[in-house]
C-alpha positions as CSV (number, residue, x, y, z in Angstrom):
1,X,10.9,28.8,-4.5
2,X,7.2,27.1,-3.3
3,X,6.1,26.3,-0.3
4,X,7.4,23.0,1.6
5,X,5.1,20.4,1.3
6,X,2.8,19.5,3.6
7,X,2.3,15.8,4.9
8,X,-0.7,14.1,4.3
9,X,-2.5,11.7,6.5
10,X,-3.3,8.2,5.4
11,X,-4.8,5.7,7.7
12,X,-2.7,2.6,7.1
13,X,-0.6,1.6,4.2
14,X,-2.6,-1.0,1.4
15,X,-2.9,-4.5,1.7
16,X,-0.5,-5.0,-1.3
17,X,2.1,-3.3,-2.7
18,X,1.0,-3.1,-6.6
19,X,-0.7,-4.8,-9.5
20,X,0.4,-6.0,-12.6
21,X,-1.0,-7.0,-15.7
22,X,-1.5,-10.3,-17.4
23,X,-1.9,-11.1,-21.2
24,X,0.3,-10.8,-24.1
25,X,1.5,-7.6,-23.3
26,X,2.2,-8.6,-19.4
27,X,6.0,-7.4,-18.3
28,X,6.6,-5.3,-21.9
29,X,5.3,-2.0,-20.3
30,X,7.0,0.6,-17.9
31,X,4.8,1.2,-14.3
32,X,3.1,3.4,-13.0
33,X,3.2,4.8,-9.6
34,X,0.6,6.0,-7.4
35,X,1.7,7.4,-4.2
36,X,0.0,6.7,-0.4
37,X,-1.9,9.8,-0.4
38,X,-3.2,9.4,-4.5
39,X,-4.3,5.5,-2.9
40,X,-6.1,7.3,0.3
41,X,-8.0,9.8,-1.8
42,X,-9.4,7.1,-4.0
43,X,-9.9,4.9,-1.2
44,X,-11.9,7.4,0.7
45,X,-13.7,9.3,-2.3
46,X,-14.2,5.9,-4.6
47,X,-14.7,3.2,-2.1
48,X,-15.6,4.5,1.2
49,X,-17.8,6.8,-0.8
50,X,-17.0,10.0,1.3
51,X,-17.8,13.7,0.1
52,X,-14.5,15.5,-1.0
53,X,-14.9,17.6,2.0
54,X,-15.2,15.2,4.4
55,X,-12.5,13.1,2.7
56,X,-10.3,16.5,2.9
57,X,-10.8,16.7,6.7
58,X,-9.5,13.2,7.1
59,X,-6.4,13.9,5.2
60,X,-5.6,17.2,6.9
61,X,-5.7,18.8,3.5
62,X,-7.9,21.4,1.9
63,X,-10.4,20.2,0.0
64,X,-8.9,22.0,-3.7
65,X,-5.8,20.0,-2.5
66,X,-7.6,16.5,-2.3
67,X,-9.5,17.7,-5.7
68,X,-5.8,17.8,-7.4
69,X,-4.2,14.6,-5.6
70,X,-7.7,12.7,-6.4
71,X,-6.8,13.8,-10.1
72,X,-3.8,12.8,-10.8
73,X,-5.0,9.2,-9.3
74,X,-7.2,8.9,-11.7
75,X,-4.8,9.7,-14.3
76,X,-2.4,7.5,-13.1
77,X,-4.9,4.6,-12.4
78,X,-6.6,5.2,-15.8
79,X,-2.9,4.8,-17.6
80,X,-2.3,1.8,-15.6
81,X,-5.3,0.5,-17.0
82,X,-5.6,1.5,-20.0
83,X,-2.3,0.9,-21.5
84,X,-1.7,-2.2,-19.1
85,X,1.1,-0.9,-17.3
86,X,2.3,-2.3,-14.0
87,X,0.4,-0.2,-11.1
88,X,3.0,0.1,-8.4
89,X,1.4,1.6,-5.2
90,X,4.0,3.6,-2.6
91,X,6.1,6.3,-1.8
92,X,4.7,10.2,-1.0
93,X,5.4,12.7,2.0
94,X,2.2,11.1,4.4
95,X,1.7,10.2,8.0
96,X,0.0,7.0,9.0
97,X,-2.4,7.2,11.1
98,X,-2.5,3.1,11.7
99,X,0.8,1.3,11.7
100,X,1.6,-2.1,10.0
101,X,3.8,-5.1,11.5
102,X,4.6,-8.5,10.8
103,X,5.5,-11.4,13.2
104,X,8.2,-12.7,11.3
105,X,8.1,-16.0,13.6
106,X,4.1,-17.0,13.3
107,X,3.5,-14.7,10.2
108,X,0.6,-12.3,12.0
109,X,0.1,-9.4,10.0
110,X,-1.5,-6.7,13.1
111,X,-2.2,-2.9,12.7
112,X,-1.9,-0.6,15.9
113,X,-1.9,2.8,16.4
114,X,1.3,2.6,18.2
115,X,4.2,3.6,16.2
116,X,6.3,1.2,17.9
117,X,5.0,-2.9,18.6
118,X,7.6,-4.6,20.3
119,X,5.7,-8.5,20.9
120,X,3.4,-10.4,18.9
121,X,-0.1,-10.4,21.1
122,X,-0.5,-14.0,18.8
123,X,2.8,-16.0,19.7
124,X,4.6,-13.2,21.7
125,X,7.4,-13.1,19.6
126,X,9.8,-10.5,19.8
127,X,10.2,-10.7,16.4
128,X,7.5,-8.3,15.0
129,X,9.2,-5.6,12.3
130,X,7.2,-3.0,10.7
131,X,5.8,-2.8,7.2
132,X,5.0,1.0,7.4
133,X,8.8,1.1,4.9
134,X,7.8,-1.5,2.9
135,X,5.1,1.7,0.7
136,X,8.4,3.6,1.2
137,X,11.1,2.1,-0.2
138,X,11.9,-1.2,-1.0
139,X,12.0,-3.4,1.9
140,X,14.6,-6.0,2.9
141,X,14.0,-6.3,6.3
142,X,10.7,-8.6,6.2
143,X,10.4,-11.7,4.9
144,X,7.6,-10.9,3.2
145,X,9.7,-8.8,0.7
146,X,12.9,-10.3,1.0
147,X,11.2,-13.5,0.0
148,X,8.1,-12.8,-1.8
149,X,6.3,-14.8,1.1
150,X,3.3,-13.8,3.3
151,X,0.2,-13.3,1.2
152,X,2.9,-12.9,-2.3
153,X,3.2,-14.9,-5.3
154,X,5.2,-17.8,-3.4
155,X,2.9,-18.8,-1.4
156,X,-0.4,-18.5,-4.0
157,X,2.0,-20.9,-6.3
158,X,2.4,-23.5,-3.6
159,X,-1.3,-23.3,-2.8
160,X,-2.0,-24.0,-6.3
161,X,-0.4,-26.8,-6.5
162,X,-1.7,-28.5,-3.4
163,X,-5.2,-27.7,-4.6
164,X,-4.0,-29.8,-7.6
165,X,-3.0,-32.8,-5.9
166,X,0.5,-32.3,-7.2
């Protein structure tokens, strides 16, 4: 039997939720999915250009550990890219260290480092649900899943046609 699995920190969850491909072979390919802690490592090692020890510090893992999830990121990333595969981004044992929320009644997206928001400092709405779930599973509790709105494909396809005089 091996040893439980330790939780890594991540400090929020990602602006967006996946990518996908376009072209001829956009839809016809399975996904690919890298988890919250593969996303932190490249975030820190790739684009906040830390050392893998400092990077390890800030996950709470040991630095061979960040060495193996940075890995298979880049294995993952590199299929996704390569054989134009639908990069899903979510999922994995972590710990946030920010937390994410949406006012569902003025559409505020806020991060906090409380675990728990209850009023929306913009409108104070009591309407503010978490998106911390939405990297863990699929989400139906915020209109921003439930209805692809927020900064989702909806809303970019209205916008386009505005912009078009249509």
């Amino acid at each position: 039997m091996g040893r439980n699995c330790i939780s890594r920190y991540v400090q929020s969850t990602p602006p967006v939720k996946g990518f996908r491909p376009f072209g001829r072979l956009a839809g016809k390919r399975d996904s690919v999915v890298l988890t919250l802690d593969e996303y932190e490592a490249i975030r820190l090692l790739d684009y906040e250009h830390h050392t893998q020890e400092e990077a390890a510090v800030q996950m709470r893992v040991s630095r061979p550990t960040l060495t193996r999830i940075y890995e298979r990121a880049r294995i993952k990333y590199a299929t996704a890219l390569v054989e134009g595969c639908l990069l899903l981004i979510g999922g994995g044992d972590v710990k946030l260290r920010r937390h994410s929320y949406l006012c569902q009644d003025c559409g505020t997206e806020l991060e906090s480092p409380e675990q728990s928001l209850t009023d929306c400092p913009r409108c104070t709405s009591s309407r503010v649900v978490s998106l911390d779930n939405c990297h863990q599973s699929q989400c139906s509790s915020c209109r921003k899943c439930r209805h692809g709105q927020g900064r989702g494909r909806h809303r970019s396809r209205n916008n386009k046609t505005k912009q078009q005089g249509v």
